[in-house]
C-alpha positions as CSV (number, residue, x, y, z in Angstrom):
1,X,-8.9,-24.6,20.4
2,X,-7.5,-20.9,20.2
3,X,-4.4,-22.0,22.7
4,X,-3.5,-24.5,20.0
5,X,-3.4,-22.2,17.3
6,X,-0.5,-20.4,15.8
7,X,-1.2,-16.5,15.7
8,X,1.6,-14.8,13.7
9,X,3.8,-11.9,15.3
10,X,5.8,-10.8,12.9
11,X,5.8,-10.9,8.8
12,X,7.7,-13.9,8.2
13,X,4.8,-15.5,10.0
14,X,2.2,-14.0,7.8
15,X,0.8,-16.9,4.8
16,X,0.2,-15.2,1.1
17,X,-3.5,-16.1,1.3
18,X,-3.5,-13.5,4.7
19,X,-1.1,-11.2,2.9
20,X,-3.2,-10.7,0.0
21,X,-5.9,-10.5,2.0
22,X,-4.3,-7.5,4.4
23,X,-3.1,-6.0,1.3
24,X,-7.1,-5.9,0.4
25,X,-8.2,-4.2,3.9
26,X,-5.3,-1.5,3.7
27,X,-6.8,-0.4,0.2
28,X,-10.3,-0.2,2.3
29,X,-8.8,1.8,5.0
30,X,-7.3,4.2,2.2
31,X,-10.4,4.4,-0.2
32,X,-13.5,3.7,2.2
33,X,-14.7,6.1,4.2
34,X,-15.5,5.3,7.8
35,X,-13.0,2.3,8.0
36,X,-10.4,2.4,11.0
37,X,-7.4,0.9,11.4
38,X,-8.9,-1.2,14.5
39,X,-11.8,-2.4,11.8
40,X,-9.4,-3.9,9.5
41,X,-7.0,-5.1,12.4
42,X,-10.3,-7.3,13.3
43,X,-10.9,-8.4,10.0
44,X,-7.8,-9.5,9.3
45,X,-7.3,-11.1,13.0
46,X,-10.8,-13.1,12.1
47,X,-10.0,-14.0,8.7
48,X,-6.8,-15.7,10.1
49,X,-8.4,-17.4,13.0
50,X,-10.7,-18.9,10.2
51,X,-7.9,-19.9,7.9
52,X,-5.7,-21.7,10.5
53,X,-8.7,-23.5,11.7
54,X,-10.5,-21.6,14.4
55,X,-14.3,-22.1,14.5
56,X,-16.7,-19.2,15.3
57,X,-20.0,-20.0,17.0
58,X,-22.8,-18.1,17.8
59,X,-23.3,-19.1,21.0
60,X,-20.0,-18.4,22.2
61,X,-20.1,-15.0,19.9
62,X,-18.8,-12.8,23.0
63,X,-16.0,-14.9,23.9
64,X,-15.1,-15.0,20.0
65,X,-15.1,-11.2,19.6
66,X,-13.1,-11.2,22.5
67,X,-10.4,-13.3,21.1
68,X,-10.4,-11.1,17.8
69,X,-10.0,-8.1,19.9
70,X,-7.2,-9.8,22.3
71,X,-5.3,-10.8,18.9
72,X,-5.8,-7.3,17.4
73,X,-4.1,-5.6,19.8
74,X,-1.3,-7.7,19.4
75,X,-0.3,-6.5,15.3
76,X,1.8,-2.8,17.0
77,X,4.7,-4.6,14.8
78,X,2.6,-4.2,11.5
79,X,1.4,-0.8,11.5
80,X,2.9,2.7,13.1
81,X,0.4,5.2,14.1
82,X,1.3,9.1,14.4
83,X,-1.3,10.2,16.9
84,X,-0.6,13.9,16.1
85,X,-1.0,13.0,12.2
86,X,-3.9,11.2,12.0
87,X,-1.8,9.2,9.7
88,X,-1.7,5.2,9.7
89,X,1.3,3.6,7.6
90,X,2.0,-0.2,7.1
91,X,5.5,-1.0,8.8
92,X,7.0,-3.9,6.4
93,X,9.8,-5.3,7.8
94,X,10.9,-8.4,5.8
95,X,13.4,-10.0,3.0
96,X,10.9,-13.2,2.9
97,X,8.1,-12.6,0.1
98,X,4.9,-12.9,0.8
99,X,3.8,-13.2,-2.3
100,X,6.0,-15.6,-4.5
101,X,3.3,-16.8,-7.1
102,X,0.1,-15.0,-8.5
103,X,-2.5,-16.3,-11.6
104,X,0.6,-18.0,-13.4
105,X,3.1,-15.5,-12.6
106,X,5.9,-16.0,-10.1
107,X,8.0,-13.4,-8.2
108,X,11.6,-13.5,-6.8
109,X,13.0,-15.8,-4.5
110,X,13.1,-14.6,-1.0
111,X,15.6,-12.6,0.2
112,X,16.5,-11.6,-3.1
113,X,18.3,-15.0,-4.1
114,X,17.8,-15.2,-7.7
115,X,17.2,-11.1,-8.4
116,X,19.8,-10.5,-11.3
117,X,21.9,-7.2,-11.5
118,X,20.1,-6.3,-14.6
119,X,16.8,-7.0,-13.0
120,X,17.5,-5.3,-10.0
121,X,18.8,-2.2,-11.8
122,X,15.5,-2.0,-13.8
123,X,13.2,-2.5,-10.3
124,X,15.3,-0.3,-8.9
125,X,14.8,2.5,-11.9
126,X,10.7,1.6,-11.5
127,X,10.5,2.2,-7.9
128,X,12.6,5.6,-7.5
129,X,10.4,7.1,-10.2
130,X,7.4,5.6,-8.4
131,X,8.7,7.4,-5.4
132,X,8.6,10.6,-7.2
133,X,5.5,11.2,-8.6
134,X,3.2,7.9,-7.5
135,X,2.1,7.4,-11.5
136,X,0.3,3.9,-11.7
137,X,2.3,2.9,-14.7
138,X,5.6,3.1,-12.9
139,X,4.2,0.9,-10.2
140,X,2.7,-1.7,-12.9
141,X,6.5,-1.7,-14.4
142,X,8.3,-2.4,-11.1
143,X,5.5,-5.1,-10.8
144,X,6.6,-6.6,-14.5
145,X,10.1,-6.2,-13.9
146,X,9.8,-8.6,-11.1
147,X,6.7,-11.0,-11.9
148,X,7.3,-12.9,-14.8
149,X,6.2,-16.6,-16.1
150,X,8.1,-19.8,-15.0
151,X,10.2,-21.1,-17.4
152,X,12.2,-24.5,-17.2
153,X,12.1,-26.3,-14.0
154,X,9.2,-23.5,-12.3
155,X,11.8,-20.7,-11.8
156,X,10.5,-17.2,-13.8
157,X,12.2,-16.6,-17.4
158,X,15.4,-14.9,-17.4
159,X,14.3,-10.7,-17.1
160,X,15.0,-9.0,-20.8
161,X,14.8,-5.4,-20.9
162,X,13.0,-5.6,-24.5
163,X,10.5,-7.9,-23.5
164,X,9.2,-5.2,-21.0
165,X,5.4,-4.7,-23.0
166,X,5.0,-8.4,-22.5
167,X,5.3,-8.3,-18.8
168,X,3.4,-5.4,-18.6
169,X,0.9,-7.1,-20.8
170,X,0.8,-10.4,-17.9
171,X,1.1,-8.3,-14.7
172,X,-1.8,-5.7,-15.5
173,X,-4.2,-8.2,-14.6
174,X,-2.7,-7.6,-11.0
175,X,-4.9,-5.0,-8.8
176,X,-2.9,-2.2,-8.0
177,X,-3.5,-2.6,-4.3
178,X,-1.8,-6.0,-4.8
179,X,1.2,-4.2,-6.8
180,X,1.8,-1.8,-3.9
181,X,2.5,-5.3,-2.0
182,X,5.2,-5.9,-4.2
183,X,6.8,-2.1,-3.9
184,X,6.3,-2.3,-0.4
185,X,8.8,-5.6,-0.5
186,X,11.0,-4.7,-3.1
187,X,11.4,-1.3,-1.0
188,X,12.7,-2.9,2.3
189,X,14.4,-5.0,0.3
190,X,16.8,-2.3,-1.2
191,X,16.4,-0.8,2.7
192,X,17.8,-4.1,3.8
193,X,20.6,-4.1,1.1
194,X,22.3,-1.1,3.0
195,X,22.7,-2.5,6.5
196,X,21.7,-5.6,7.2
197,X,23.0,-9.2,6.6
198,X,23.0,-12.1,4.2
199,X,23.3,-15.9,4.4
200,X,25.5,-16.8,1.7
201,X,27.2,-20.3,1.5
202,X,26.7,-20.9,5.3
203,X,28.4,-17.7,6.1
204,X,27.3,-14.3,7.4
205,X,27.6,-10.8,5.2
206,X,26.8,-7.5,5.1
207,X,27.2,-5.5,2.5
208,X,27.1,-2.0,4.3
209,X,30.7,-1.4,3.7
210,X,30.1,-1.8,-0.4
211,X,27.6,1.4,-0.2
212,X,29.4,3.3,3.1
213,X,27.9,3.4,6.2
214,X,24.2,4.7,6.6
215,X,23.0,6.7,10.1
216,X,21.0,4.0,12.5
217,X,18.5,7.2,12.4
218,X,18.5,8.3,9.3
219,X,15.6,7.9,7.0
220,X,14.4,5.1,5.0
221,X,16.7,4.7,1.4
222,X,15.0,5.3,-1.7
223,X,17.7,3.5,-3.4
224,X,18.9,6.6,-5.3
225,X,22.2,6.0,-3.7
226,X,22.6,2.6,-4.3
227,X,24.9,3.8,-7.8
228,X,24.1,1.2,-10.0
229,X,25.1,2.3,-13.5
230,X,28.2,2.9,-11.8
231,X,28.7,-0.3,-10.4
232,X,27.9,-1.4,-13.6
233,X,30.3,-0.1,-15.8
234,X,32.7,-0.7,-13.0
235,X,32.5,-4.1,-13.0
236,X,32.0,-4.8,-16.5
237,X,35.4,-2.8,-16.9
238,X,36.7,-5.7,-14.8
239,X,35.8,-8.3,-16.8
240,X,35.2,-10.5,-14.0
241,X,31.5,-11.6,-15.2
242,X,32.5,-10.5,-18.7
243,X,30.6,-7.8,-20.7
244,X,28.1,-5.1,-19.0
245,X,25.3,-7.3,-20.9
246,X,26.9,-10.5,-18.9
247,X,27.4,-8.8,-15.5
248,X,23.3,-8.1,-16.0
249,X,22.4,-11.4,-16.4
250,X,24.5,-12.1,-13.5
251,X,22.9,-12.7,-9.7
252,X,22.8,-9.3,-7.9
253,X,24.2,-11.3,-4.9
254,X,27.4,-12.2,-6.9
255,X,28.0,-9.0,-8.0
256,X,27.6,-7.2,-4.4
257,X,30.5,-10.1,-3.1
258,X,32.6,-9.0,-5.8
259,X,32.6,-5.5,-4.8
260,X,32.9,-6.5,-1.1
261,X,35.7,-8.1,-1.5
262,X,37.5,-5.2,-4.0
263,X,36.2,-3.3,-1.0
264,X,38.0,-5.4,1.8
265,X,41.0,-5.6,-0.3
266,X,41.7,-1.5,-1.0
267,X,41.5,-1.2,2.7
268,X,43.7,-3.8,3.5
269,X,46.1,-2.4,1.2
270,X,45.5,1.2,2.6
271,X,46.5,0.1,6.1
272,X,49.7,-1.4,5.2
273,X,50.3,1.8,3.6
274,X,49.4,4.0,6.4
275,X,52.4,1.5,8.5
C-alpha cells in the first residue's frame, strides 16, 4: 500500500489541506516548548500518509513508525538547519500557492497571473514594513491586500486601495500562523520576480534584465529594490495603459513586459550606436 502512494518532494507537490496543516506544526515548533523539528517532520509525514489513503494498524505499529521516520528524512528540501545556530527556518521555494481559497476568501492565482500592479505595489509596501519591525497588523494587511471575496465568475474583486478596512475586516478571522503562509509565498514570489522565468503566451521570460542583474549568492530580496512608484510614474508617463490609476488596475505581468521590452529596445539602440 505505501509503494502505491504518492509522497511529495518538493512544494508544488504539497495539497492546501497539508499546507495548512504544516503551517500549524511550524507555529508549535516556534511557540511549544519541547517540540523538535524531527517531531513535527513526523507529524506532518503521518498526517499525509493518512490523507492520501495510508492505513495505520496497530499490529503493524513498528513497521508504520518506520515508514514515518523513512519519509521524514526525506523533507531536507523543506526546511534548512544551521547546526551551529540552533536555528531551524522553513525553505519555501515556489510561485504555485498553496493556499488559493480560505473560509470564503480567495487568494491570487499561482504564479502571480492575476496580481495587478496596484495590488502588487500595496503587498509589496505590506511586506517590506513587515520585514522591518514584524508588527502583526502589517502582516494582517499584506494578508488583506491579497485575500479578498470572489466576485463575478469565482475570481476575487478587483483590489481598491480605499476598501482596505473591509479586507482587514474579512481576513482577521485568518490565524496569524496561517498569514505568515501567505508572506512566506508572496516573499519568494517577489524573490522569484528578480531572476527567474515566466510562461507567458507559450513563451519563456525573465524579467531579470527589467530590475538589473542580482548576484547568484547574494541574499534573499526584500523587494525594496524592486522601484515601484518609479515604475509607476514611469509608465503612466507613457500612456501605454493610460493613467497611473489605469496602469494599477492593470496585470503586474503586463506591465513588467512592457518595461522588458523598453528595456530590450534602449539596448538595441545603444549597440548600433556603439558601431
Amino acid at each position: 500500500m505505501a509503494n502505491e502512494l504518492s509522497f511529495p518532494d518538493c512544494w508544488e507537490e504539497v495539497t492546501p489541506e497539508e499546507w495548512v496543516y504544516l503551517l500549524k506544526l511550524r507555529h508549535a515548533l516556534r511557540v511549544r516548548r519541547g517540540v523538535s523539528l524531527q517531531d513535527i517532520r513526523r507529524a506532518w509525514c503521518a498526517f499525509v500518509l493518512e490523507r492520501r489513503g495510508y492505513r495505520f494498524r496497530r499490529k503493524h505499529e513498528t513497521d508504520d513508525m518506520n515508514l514515518v521516520d523513512r519519509l521524514a528524512g526525506t523533507l531536507g528540501w523543506m526546511w534548512v538547519v544551521d547546526d551551529e545556530e540552533g536555528c531551524v527556518a522553513m525553505d519555501f521555494r515556489t510561485t504555485k500557492n498553496l493556499l488559493p481559497e480560505w473560509q470564503g476568501l480567495r487568494g491570487p492565482a499561482s504564479h502571480g497571473a492575476d496580481l495587478t500592479f496596484g495590488e502588487f505595489r500595496y503587498a509589496t509596501a505590506a511586506m517590506n514594513l513587515y520585514n522591518t519591525d514584524h508588527y502583526e497588523s502589517d502582516l494582517l494587511a499584506l494578508t488583506a491586500t491579497l485575500y479578498r471575496t470572489p466576485g463575478t465568475g469565482g475570481r476575487r474583486i478587483p483590489f481598491c486601495q480605499d476598501n482596505m478596512p473591509g479586507y482587514m475586516r474579512d481576513a482577521v478571522k485568518m490565524p496569524g500562523w496561517m498569514q505568515w503562509g501567505v508572506y512566506v509565498w508572496f516573499a519568494y514570489f517577489c524573490e522569484y520576480l528578480l531572476s527567474g522565468s515566466f510562461v507567458i503566451d507559450g513563451q519563456e521570460v525573465t524579467f531579470a534584465p527589467v530590475f538589473g542583474r542580482r548576484e547568484p549568492d547574494a541574499p534573499r530580496s526584500s523587494a525594496q529594490d524592486l522601484g515601484l512608484n518609479s515604475i509607476l510614474y514611469t509608465v503612466a508617463e507613457s500612456g501605454v495603459f493610460g493613467t497611473a490609476d489605469d496602469t494599477d488596475r492593470t496585470p503586474l505581468l503586463r506591465v513588467l513586459l512592457k518595461l522588458l521590452d523598453d528595456k530590450q529596445r534602449a539596448d538595441e539602440m545603444m549597440k548600433r550606436m556603439k558601431k
